[in-house]
N, C-alpha and C positions, 0 to 999 in steps of 0.2 A: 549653378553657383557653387554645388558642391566639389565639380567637377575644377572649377578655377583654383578652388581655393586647396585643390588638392594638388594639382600642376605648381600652384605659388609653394608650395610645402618641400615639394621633390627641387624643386629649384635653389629654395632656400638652401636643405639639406646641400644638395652637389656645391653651392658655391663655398659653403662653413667649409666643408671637406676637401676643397684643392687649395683651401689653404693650411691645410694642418700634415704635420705626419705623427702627430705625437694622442693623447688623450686630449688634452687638451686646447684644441684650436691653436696653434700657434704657426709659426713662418713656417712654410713648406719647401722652401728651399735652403735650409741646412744638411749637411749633407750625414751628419751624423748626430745619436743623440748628446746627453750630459754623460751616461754610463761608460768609463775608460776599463778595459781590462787589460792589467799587466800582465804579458805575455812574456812566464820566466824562461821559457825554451826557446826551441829553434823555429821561426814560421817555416814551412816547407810549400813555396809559392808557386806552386806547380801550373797553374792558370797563369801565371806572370812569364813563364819559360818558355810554354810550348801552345801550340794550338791544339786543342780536344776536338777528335771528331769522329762518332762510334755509333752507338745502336743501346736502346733500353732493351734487356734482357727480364726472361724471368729468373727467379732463385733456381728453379729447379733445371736448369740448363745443366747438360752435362758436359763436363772435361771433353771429352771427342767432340761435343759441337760448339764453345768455348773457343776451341782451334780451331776448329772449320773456321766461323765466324770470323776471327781474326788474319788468318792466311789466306780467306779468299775474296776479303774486303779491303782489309788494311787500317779497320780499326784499330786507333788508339786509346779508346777508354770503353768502358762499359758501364753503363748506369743500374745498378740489380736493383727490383722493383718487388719489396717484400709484401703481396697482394691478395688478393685470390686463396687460395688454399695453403700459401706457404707465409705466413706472417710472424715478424720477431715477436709481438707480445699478442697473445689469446684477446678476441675481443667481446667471447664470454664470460662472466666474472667467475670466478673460483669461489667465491663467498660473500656474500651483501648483494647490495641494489645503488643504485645512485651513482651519484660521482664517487663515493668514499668504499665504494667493491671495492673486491680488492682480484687481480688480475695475475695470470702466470705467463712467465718469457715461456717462448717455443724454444726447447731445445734443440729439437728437431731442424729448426728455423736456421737457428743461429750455428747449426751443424752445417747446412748448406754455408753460409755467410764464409766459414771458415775455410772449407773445400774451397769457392771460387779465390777469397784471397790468397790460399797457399796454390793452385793453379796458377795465377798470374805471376806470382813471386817466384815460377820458374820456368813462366814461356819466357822466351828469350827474344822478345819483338819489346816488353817495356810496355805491356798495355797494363792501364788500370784504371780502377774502381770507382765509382762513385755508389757509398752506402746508401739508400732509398727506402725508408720504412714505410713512406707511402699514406700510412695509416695509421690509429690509435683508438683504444676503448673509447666511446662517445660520439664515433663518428659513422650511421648508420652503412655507409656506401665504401666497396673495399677500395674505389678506381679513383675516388673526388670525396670533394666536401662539398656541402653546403652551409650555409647562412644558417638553417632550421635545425642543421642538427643539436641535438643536447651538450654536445665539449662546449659550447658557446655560451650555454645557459647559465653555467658554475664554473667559476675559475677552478676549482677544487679539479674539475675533470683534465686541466694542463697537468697533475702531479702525475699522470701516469707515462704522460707523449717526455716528461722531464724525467721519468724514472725509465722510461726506458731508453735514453739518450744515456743516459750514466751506464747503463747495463752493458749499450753497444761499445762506446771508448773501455770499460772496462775491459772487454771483450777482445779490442781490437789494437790495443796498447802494448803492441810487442814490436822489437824491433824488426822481426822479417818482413812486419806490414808493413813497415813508416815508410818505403819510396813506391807502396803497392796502391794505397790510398788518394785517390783527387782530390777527395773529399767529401763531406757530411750534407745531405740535403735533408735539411730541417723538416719538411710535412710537402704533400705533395698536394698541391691546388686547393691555397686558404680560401675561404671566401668567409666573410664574418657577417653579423649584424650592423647596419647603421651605428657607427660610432657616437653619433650626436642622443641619438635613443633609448641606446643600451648603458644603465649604470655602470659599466665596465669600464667605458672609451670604446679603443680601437684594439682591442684584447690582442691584436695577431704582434704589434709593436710592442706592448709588453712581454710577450710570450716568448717573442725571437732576442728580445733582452736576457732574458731569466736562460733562454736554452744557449744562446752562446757562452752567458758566462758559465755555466753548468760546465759545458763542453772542454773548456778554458781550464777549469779549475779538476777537472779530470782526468785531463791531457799529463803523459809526461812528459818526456825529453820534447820532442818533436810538437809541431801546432801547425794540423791539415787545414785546407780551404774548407771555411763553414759556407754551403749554398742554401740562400733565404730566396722565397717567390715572393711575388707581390701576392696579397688579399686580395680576392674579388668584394666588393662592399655589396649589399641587398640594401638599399635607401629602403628606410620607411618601415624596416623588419628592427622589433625590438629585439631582447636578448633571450625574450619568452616566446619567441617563437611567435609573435603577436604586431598587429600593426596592417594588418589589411594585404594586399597582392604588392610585393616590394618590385621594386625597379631595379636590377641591375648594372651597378657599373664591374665591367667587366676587370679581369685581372692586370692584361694588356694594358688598360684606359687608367687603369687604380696605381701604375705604378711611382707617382708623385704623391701619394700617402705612404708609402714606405719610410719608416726611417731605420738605419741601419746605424748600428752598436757603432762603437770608437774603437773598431776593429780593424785590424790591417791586413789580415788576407782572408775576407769575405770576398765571393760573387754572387752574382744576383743572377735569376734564372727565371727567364719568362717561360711559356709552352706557347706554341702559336699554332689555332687550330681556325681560326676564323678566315672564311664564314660558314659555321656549322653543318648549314646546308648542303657544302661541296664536300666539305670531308667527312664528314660523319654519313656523307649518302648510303642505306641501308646496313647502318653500323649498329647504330644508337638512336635512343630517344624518338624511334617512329620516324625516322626521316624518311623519305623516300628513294628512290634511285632514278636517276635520267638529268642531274641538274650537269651543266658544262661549264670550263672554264678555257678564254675568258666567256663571260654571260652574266644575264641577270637569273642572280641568287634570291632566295629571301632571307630575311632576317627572323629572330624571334622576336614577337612581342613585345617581351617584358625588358628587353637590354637596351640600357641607355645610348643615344645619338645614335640610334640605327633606325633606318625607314624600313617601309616594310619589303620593300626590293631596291638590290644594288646592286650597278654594274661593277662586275671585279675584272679585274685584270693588271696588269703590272702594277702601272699609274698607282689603282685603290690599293694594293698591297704596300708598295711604297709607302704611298700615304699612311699605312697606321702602323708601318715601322716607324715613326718619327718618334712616337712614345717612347720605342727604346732609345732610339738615337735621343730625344734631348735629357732623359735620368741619363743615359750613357755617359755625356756632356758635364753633368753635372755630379757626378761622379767618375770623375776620368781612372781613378786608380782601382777600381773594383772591375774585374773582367764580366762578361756576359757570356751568360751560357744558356743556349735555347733548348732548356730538356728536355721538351717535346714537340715535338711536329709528325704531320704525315697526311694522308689523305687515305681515306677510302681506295682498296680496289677495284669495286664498283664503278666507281669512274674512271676506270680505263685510265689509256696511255693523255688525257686531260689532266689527269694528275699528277701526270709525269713532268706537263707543261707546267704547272702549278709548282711543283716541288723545286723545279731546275729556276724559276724567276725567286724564288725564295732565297736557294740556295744562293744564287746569284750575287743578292744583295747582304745577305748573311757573310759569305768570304769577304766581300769590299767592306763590310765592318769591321771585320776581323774577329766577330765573335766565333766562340765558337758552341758545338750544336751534339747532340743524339738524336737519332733517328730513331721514333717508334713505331713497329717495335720489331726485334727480332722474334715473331711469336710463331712457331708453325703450328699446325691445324689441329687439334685435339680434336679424340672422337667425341662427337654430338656437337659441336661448336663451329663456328664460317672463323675463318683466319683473312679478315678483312684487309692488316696491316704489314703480315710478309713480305718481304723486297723478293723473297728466291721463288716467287710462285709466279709463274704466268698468266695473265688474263682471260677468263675465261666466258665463252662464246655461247649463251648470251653472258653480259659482263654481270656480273654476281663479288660478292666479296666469300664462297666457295672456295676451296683450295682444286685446281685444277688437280688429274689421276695422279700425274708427277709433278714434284720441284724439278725447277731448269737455275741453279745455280750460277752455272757458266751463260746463259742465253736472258733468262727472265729479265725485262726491260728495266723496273724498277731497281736492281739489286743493282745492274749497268748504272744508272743513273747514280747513284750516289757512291759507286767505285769513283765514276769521275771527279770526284772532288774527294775522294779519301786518296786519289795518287799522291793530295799534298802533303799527307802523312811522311810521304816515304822522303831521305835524304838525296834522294837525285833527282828529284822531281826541280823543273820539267826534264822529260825525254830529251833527247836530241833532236828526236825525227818529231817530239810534238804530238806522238797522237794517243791521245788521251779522250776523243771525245765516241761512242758507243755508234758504231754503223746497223743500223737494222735492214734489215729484209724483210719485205712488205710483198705480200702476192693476191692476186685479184683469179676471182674464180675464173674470169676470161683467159686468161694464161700472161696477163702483165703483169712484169715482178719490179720494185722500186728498192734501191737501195739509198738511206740518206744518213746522215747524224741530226740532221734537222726535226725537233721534237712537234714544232708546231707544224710540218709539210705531216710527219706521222701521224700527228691528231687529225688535220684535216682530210688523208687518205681513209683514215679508217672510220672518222664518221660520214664523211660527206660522200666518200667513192667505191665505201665498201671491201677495201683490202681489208687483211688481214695479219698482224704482228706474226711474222713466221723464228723470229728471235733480235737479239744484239748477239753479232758472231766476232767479235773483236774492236779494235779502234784505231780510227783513223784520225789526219790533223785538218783543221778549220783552215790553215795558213801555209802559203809557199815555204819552205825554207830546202837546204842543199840537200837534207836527207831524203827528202819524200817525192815522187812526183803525182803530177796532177792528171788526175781523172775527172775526164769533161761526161757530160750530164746531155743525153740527145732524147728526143720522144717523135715516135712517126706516128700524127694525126689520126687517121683512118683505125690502126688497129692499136693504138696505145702503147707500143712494146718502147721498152725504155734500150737505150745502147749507151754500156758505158764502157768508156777508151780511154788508153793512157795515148792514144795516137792521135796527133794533129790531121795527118795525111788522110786516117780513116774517118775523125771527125769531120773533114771537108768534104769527102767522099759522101758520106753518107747524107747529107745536107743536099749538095750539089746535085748527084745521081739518083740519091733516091728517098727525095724528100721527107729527112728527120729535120726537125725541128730543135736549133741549137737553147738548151736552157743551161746555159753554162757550166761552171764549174760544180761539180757534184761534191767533190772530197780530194783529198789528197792522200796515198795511199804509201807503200813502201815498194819503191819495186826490183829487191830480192829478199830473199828469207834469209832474215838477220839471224845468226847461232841457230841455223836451224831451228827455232822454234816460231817462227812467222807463222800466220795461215794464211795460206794460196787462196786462191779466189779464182775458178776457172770458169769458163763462159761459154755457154752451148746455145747452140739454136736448134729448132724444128719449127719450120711454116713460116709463119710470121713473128715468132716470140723470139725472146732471150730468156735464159735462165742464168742463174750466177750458183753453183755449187760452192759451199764454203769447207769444202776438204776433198780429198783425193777420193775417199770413200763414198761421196756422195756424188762424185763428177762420174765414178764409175760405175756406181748406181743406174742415174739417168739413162747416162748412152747403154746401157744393157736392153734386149727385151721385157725384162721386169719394170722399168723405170720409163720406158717408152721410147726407146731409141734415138736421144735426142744427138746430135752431132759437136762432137767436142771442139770448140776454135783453135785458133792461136799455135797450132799444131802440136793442141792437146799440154800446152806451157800456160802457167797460173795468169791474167793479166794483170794482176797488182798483188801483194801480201797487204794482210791487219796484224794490225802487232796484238800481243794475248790480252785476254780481261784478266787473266790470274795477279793478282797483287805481289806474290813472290815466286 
């Protein structure tokens, strides 16, 4: 009985709450509050002009990898995430206890803060900022928040996340910034108490009230994009930290409790990491490692409309983008921005799959996104989230001996969608999509841009990612020609030909097995800077060399004397992964 009556309680709550976005219980579908603020300057609608699509950095990144970063991805923005060791305000009190401590900015902090804005204000690529303070006194956890923390408990503990928001426009209110800046991301993953419970309301809608107008009235000439998240809600958690084991509605699921000011250049910013199981595998929170996608996941416990296993894959991923897509809808004028995503390196080139269906349906929204994170490997620490790291054997979220910039699959993966960055985008020749090289301890080598044949070779058949060596295009067009895709049964060895004549031949005479078209490649080296692709045999194999140094590697005695084709002339060129 106690148990119904506790299920009728959690019910009651969710249904009060999809229809409110304010304190008190009212229509959830207005799109904004009663609070107008008169904006005497300029808005600078930068989310409105261009598409954003970059990498969550830390503060302490320096100028030389600042540029790397940018030159060798094609990042357009950068989200600084002031966390960990480097934070705008102390979240030790300098004097008292309670909410009413009293707190010191890092100058130190905000020393960094200044370095990267005057950095960007004079690369010459137009990349910029999004400010990220991440955190504030009162909130135990430097990466999230929770429901339980004490900022929740006393409104008195917002005076400090407000005073240091005055601190940062103070700060950042000069004119060399004002085209450096994207914008102000408010707190980074609210999650509050049951509004219905807590005498407060729904604190986070208040708060994003109080901090825009703050912001507003701070601001001078100029008025940056303010970026608000949605709240996660803990039903059933009062504001004392009290009320029994809360339920979870997640951030994702929460974002029809939002309301947003009578502001005219806000975006709104989900993170999208679900389902925890696959990405956080052996990151966080005790997960485990081995879970695959697609597959069945589990869920947690305690979060609302989730069973305890789901099968995810496209479909269910689709499926709980519709959250954003109908606030999207309902909000047509306010852009999206997905400040975080990613997955574990733990799960392999799975994640890869994962990230690329994401991505996918992220461009056809037109939102736009940061990839987290750019973090490389500190000593004593796994560098789970690095794009420039390689996958390592067994899969670990470890930082492999070296970064492979130019090779590392995942860095590959989201170049291909920052080429949209760039103003000539598409290529002529189209090839934009990351060809990898895959080799079996048998001596069979695969070359594909297809991420799910890569997932299935490397868990099901035992290859091995030997890199992304350039790119090639998915589609016929005049610049490129086509490279067919042959496999001989008995020993596995793959043949790939820009030749019809050879294709038939080797079918015909000496039974390979036609599996079509593999890619379509370039076949001369454009300005000199194409890569060759040259093609050797010994026995029964092929190998494919992806430069001149490594073709004459192989055919050496060091390398195993393998026999150069084509008379020793490249069979197809990849155009570069380099962004400029």
């Amino acid at each position: 009985m106690k148990k119904t009556k506790f299920i009728f309680g959690v019910l009651f709550t969710i249904m009060s709450l999809m229809t409110s976005c304010t304190d008190t219980i009212e229509d959830s579908q207005s799109e904004e509050s009663n609070a107008n603020y008169s904006l005497m300057g300029s808005p600078l609608h930068f989310f409105h002009s261009q598409k954003f699509r970059g990498f969550n950095i830390n503060p302490w990144t320096s100028d030389s990898e600042l540029t790397e970063i940018v030159e060798k991805t094609g990042a357009n923005v950068l989200r600084v995430s002031f966390t960990g060791g480097v934070k705008l305000m102390k979240k030790e009190p300098s004097s008292g206890t309670g909410p009413t401590a009293e707190y010191e900015f890092d100058n130190g902090a905000f020393g960094e803060l200044h370095r990267i804005l005057n950095w960007a204000a004079g690369h010459p690529s137009g990349v910029k900022i999004i400010i990220d303070p991440h955190t504030a006194p009162g909130f135990q956890n430097d990466f999230t928040t929770s429901a339980t923390d004490v900022f929740w408990h006393n409104p008195q503990w917002h005076t400090h996340l407000i005073s240091l928001w005055e601190k940062i426009i103070t700060e950042v209110s000069i004119p060399a910034y004002q085209n450096v800046i994207a914008g102000y991301d408010l707190l980074n993953e609210p999650e509050i108490p049951d509004p219905l419970l807590c005498q407060y309301g729904n604190q986070w809608n208040t708060l994003v009230a109080t901090l825009v107008n703050t912001i507003r009235s701070k601001e001078n000439q100029f008025h940056h994009p303010i970026i608000i998240q949605p709240a996660g809600v803990a039903i059933g958690l009062n504001c004392n930290g009290g009320g029994g084991t809360p339920q979870i509605l997640s951030r994702w699921r929460a974002l029809k409790l939002l309301c947003l000011p009578d502001d005219g250049n806000l975006v709104v910013s989900s993170h999208f990491y679900d389902p925890l199981f696959f990405t956080h595998q052996g990151a966080a929170l005790d997960i485990p490692t081995g879970f695959r996608y697609p597959g069945n996941i589990p869920n947690f416990s305690n979060v609302l409309y989730t069973p305890p296993t789901e099968y995810w894959d496209q479909n269910r991923m689709d499926a709980e983008l519709d959250y954003l897509r109908i606030f999207s809808a309902q909000h047509p004028n306010v852009p999206i921005l997905i400040g975080e995503f990613s997955v574990a390196r733990a799960a392999g080139c799975d994640g890869d799959v994962f990230l690329n269906h994401f991505l996918e349906m992220v461009e056809y929204e037109g939102w736009n996104w940061t990839y987290h994170a750019w973090d490389r490997q500190e000593e004593g620490f796994p560098a789970p989230w690095h794009p420039g790291y390689s996958y390592t054997s067994p899969l670990s979220n470890n930082a492999p001996n070296t970064e492979s910039l130019e090779t590392a699959p995942r860095i590959n993966l989201l170049r291909q969608y920052m080429y949209k960055n760039l103003n000539n985008f598409p290529p002529t020749d189209q090839m934009v999509y990351g060809l990898y090289r895959l080799s079996h301890v048998n001596g069979e080598q695969l070359l594909t841009y297809n991420l799910s044949e890569v997932s299935t070779a490397v868990f099901d058949h035992g290859y091995v990612i030997d890199g992304v060596f350039g790119r090639v295009a998915k589609d016929d067009n005049p610049n490129v020609v086509t490279v067919y895709k042959l496999r001989k049964p008995n020993s596995g060895n793959r043949l790939f030909t820009t030749s019809i004549t050879e294709k038939n031949t080797a079918i015909n005479n000496y039974g390979y097995i036609d599996e079509g078209i593999g890619f379509h490649a370039s076949p001369i080296n454009i300005n000199n800077s194409y890569i060759p692709v040259y093609r050797l045999q010994k026995g029964a194999f092929h190998r494919y060399a992806m430069s001149a140094a490594e073709k004459d590697y192989l055919s050496s005695s060091f390398g195993g004397n393998w026999l150069v084709e084509l008379n020793g002339l490249p069979a197809f060129y990849l155009r570069p992964s380099q962004m400029y």
